[in-house]
C-alpha positions as CSV (number, residue, x, y, z in Angstrom):
1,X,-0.5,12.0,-10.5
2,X,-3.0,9.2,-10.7
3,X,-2.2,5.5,-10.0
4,X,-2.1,3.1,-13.1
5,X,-3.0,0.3,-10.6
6,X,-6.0,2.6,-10.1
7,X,-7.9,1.7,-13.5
8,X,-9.5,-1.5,-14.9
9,X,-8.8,-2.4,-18.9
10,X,-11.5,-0.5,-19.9
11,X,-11.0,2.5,-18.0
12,X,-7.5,2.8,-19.4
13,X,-8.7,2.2,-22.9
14,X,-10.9,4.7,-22.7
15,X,-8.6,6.9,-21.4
16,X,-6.2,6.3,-24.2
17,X,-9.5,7.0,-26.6
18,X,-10.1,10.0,-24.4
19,X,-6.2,12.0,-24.7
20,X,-5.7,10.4,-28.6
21,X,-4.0,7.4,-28.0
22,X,-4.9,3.8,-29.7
23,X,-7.5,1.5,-27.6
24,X,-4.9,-1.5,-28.0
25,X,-1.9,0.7,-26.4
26,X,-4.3,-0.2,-22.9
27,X,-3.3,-3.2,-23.2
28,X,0.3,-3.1,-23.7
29,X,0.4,-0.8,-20.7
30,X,-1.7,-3.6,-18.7
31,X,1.0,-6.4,-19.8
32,X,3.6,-4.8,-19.1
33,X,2.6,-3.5,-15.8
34,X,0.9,-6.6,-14.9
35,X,2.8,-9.4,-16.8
36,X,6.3,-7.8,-16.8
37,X,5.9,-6.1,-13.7
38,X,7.4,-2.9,-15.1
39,X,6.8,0.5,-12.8
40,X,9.2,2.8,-15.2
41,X,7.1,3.3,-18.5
42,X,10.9,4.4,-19.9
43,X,11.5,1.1,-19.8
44,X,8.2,-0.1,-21.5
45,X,9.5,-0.4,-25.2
46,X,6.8,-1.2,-27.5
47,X,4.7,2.2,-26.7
48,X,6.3,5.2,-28.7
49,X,8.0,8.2,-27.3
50,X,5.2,9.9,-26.9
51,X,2.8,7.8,-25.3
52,X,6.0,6.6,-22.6
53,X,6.2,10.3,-21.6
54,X,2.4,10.9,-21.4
55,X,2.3,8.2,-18.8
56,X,5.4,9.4,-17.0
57,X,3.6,12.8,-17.0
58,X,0.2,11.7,-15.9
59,X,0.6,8.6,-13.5
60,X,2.5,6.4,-11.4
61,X,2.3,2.6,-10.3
62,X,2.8,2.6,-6.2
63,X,4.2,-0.5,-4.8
64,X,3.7,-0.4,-0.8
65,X,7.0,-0.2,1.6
66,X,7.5,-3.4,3.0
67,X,7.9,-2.8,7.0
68,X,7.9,-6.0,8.3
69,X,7.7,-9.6,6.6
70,X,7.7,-12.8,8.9
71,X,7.9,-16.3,7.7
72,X,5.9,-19.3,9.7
73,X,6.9,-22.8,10.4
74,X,4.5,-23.8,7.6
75,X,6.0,-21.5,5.2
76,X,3.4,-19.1,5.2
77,X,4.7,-15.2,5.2
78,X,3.2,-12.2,6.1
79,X,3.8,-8.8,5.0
80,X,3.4,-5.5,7.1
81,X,2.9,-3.2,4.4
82,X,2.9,1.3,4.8
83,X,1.0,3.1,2.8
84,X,1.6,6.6,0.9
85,X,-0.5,7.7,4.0
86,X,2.0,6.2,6.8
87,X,-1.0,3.8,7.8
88,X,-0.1,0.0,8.4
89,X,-1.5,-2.7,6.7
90,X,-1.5,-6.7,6.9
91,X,-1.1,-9.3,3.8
92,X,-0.9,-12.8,3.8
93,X,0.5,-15.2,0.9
94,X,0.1,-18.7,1.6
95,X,1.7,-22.1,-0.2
96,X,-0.5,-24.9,-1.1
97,X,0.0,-27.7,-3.2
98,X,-2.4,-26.3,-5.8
99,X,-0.3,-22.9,-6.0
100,X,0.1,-19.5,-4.1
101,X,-2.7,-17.8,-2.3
102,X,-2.7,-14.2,-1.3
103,X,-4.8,-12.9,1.9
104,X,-5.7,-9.0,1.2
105,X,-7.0,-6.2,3.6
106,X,-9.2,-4.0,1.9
107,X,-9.6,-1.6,5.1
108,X,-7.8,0.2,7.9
109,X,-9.5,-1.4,10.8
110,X,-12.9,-2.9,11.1
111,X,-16.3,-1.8,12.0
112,X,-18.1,-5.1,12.2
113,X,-17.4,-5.8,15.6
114,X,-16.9,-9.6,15.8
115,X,-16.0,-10.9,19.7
116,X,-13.3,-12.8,18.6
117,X,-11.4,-11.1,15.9
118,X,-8.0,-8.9,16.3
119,X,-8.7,-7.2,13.3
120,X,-11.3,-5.7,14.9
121,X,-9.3,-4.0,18.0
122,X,-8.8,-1.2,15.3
123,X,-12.4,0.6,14.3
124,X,-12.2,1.7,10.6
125,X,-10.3,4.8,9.8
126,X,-11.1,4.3,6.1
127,X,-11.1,2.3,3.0
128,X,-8.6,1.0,1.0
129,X,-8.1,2.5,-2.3
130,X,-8.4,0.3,-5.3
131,X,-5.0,0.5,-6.2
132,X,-4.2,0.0,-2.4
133,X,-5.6,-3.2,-2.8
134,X,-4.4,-4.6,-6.6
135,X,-0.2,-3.7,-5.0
136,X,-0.7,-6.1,-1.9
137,X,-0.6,-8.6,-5.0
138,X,1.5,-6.5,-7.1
139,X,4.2,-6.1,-4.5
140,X,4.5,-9.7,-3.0
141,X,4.5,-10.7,-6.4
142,X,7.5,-8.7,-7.5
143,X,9.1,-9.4,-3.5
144,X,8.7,-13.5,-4.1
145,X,9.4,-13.6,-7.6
146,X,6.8,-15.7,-8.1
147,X,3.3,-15.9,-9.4
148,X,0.2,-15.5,-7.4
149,X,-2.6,-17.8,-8.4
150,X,-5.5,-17.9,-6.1
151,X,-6.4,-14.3,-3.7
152,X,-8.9,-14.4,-1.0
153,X,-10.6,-11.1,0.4
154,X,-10.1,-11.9,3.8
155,X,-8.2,-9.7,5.7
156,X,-8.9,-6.8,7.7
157,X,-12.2,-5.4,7.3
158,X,-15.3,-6.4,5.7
159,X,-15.0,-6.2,2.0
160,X,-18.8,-5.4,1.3
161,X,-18.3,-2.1,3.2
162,X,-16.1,-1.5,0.4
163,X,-18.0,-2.6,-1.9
164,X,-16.6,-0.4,-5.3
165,X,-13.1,-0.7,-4.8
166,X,-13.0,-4.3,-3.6
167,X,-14.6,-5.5,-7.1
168,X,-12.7,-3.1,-9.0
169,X,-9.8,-5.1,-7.8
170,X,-11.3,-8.3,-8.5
171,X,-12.2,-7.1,-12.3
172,X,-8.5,-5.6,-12.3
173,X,-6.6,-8.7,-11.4
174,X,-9.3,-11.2,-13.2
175,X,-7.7,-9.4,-16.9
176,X,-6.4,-11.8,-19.1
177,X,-4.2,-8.9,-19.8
178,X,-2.9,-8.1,-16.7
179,X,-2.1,-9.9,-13.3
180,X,-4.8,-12.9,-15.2
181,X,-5.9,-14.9,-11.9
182,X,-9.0,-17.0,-12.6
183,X,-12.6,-15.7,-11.0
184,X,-13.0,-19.1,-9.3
185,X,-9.3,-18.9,-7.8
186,X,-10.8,-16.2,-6.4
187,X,-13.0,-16.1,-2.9
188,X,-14.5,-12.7,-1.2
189,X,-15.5,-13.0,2.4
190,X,-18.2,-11.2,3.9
191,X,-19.6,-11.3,7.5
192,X,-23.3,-10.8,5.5
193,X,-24.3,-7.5,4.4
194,X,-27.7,-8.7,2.3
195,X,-27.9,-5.5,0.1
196,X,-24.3,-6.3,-1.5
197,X,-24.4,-10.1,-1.5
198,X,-27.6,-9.4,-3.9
199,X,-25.6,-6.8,-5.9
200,X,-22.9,-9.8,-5.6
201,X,-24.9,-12.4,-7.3
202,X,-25.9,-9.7,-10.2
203,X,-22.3,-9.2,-11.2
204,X,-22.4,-11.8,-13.7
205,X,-18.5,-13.1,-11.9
206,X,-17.4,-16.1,-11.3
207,X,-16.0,-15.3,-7.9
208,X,-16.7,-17.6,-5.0
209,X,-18.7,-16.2,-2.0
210,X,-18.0,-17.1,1.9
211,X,-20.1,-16.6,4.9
212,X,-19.2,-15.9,8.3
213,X,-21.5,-17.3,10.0
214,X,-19.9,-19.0,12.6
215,X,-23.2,-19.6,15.1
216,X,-26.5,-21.5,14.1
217,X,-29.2,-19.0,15.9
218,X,-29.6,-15.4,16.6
219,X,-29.2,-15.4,20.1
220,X,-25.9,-16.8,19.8
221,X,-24.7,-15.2,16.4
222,X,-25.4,-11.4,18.0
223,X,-23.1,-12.5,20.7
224,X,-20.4,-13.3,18.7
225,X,-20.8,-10.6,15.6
226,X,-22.5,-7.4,16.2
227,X,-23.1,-6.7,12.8
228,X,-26.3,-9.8,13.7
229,X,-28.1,-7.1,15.5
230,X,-28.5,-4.9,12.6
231,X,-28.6,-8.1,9.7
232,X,-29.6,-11.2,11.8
233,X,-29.9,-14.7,10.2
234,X,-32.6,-14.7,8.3
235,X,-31.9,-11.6,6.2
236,X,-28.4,-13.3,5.6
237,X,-29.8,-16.4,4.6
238,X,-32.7,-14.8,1.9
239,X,-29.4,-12.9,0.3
240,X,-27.6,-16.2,-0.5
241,X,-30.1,-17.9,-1.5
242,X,-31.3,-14.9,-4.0
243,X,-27.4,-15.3,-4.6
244,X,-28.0,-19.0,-5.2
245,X,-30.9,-18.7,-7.4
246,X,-29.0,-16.0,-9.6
247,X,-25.6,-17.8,-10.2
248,X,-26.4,-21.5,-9.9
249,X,-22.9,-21.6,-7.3
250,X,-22.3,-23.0,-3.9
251,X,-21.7,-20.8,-1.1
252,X,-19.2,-21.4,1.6
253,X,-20.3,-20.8,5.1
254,X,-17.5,-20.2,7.5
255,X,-17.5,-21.2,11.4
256,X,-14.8,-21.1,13.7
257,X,-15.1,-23.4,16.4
258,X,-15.2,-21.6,20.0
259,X,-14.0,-24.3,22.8
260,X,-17.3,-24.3,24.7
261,X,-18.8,-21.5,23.1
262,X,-20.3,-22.9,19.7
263,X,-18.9,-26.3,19.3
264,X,-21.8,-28.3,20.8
265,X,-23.2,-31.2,19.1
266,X,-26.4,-30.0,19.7
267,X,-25.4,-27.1,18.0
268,X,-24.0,-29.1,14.5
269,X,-27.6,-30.7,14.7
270,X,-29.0,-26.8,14.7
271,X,-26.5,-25.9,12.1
272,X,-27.5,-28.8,9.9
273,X,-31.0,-28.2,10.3
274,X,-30.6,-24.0,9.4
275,X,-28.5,-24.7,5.9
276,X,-30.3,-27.8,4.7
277,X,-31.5,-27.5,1.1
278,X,-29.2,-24.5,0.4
279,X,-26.3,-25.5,-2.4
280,X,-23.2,-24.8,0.4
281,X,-20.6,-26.1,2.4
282,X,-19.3,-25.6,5.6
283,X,-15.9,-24.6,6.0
284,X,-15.1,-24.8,9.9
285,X,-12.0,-23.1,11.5
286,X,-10.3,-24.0,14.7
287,X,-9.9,-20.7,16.8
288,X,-6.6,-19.2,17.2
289,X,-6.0,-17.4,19.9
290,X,-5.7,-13.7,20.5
291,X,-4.4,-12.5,23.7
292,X,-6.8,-9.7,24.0
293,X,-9.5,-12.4,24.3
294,X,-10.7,-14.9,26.9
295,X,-11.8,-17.4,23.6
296,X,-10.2,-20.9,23.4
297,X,-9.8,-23.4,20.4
298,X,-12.0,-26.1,20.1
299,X,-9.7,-29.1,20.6
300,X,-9.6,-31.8,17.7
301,X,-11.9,-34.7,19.3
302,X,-14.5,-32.1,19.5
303,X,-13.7,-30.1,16.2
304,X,-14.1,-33.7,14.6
305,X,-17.0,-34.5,16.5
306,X,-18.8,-31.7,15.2
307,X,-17.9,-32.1,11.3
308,X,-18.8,-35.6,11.6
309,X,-22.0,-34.0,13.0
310,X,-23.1,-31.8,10.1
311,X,-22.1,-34.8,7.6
312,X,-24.3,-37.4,9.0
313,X,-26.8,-35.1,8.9
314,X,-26.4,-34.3,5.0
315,X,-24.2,-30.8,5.6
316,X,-20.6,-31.1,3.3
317,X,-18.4,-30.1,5.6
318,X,-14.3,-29.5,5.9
319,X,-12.1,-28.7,8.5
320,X,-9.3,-26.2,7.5
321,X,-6.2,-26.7,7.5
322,X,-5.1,-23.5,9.1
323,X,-2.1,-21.8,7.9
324,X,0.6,-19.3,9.9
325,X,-0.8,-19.6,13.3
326,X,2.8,-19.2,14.7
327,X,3.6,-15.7,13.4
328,X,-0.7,-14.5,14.0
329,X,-1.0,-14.6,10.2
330,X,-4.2,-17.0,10.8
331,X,-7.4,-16.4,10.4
332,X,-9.0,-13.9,13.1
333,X,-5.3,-12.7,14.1
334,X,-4.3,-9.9,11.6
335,X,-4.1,-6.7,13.1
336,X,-1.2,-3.9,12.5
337,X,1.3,-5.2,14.9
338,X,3.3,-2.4,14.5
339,X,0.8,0.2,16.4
340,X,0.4,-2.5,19.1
């Protein structure tokens, strides 16, 4: 059987088209699935008979089987989540004052090769499904009891590698019919794959775009992220600013600070000087550390140091309040504890 969580809008209303259903009955499936949170289409009362055991025939809405689910000091919680598969997967839903954020994985493992990153210690077995992806919502969601209102594409893996799925989840969970979250609560992060930031920027979505960055030069950037080797600065850069030109939005460049590594003020003065004129901001991350890795946190004096850095020089620039450190729900630190 196929899973509803599978389709976007118009793929289910032309589905309903397709087997003689009416286009509007999409969207009472959507709502109810979405809205309601319903998984038993018995139960979904406005649809007739007939329709109601079409659906029970045909699909099925999979919720993942919470393993593991951890709470931090700071009240952040992550979820170790099994698929249908048996494979292990890491979500993260975070509380800010503005609302609730969810942290999805849209791979198993990572290929990108980043020196610093546990989610990497796994290579990629595969992608996530779409509907993989919309239940790391849909099932925290229905687990909290609460609504989601802001997701970023974050987690493990790079979500340009998975390209298809990862916007058909956007496009799913952006419905004003369904799970409704707004394109701009919504942020994907990439570690710069040019060909797909430009297919990005042609989407006509409001989504906001990240960049991790996280070193000024090549020399240094190959270091830290293999994937420079193969798409080094430059090529990164010409795709956001192509991305730029298109949208008419800021981009976010992301750089966690490395104690001694990349957190030189020389360094902010390069930084500044590579980014100026381009419509961003930088959003810079102290380290957390990963015990299979040698790599310190930049300590605060320093971190501050360098912010203060890029804004003298005419670079916005933030310094991220990071969430969840305590139970290695923080950024750089997912990974599927349970195989460790």
């Amino acid at each position: 059987m196929k899973d509803l969580l599978n389709y976007t809008l118009k793929e289910l209303e032309d589905k309903m088209m397709t087997e003689g259903f009416k286009k509007f009955n999409a969207r009472q499936i959507y709502q109810w699935t979405y809205k309601k949170k319903e998984t038993d289409f018995t139960n979904m009362s406005n649809l007739s008979k007939n329709l109601r055991a079409y659906l029970k025939e045909k699909f099925v809405i999979n919720t993942l089987t919470l393993k593991i689910r951890q709470l931090s000091n700071d009240g952040t919680e992550k979820f170790l989540f099994e698929l249908e598969d048996g494979n292990i997967i890491e979500t993260v839903l975070m509380r800010h004052d503005y609302g609730l954020s969810v942290c999805v994985t849209t791979q198993l493992g990572c290929n990108m090769g980043c020196s610093f990153c546990a989610s990497g210690l796994y290579k990629k077995t595969r992608d996530l499904t779409t509907s993989e992806i919309v239940s790391q919502v849909y099932t925290i969601e229905q687990l909290i009891k609460e609504r989601v209102s802001h997701v970023v594409v974050m987690g493990i893996g790079e979500p340009f590698d998975n390209y298809d799925n990862t916007m058909r989840f956007l496009k799913i969970i952006n419905s004003p019919h369904g799970q409704e979250i707004g394109a701009r609560h919504m942020t994907v992060s990439t570690s710069g794959l040019p060909k797909q930031i430009r297919a990005f920027a042609n989407e006509d979505f409001q989504v906001n775009l990240a960049i991790s960055l996280h070193a000024p030069n090549n020399k240094l950037r190959t270091k830290l992220m293999k994937i420079n080797e193969t798409y080094p600065i430059e090529e990164v850069l010409d795709a956001v600013k192509y991305y730029i030109d298109k949208t008419n939005r800021r981009v976010t460049f992301e750089y966690i600070l490395l104690k001694g590594v990349n957190d030189d003020k020389s360094l902010a003065n390069e930084l500044s000087d590579l980014l100026r004129g381009i419509n961003c901001y930088v959003n810079l991350i102290r380290y957390n550390s990963v015990k299979e890795f040698d790599y310190e946190g930049t300590e605060d004096d320093t971190a501050n140091t360098f912010k203060d850095q890029l804004l003298k020089r005419g670079i916005n620039a933030t310094l991220r309040q990071e969430k969840g450190s305590d139970i290695d729900a923080a950024c750089g630190q997912l990974r599927s504890k349970e195989l460790d």
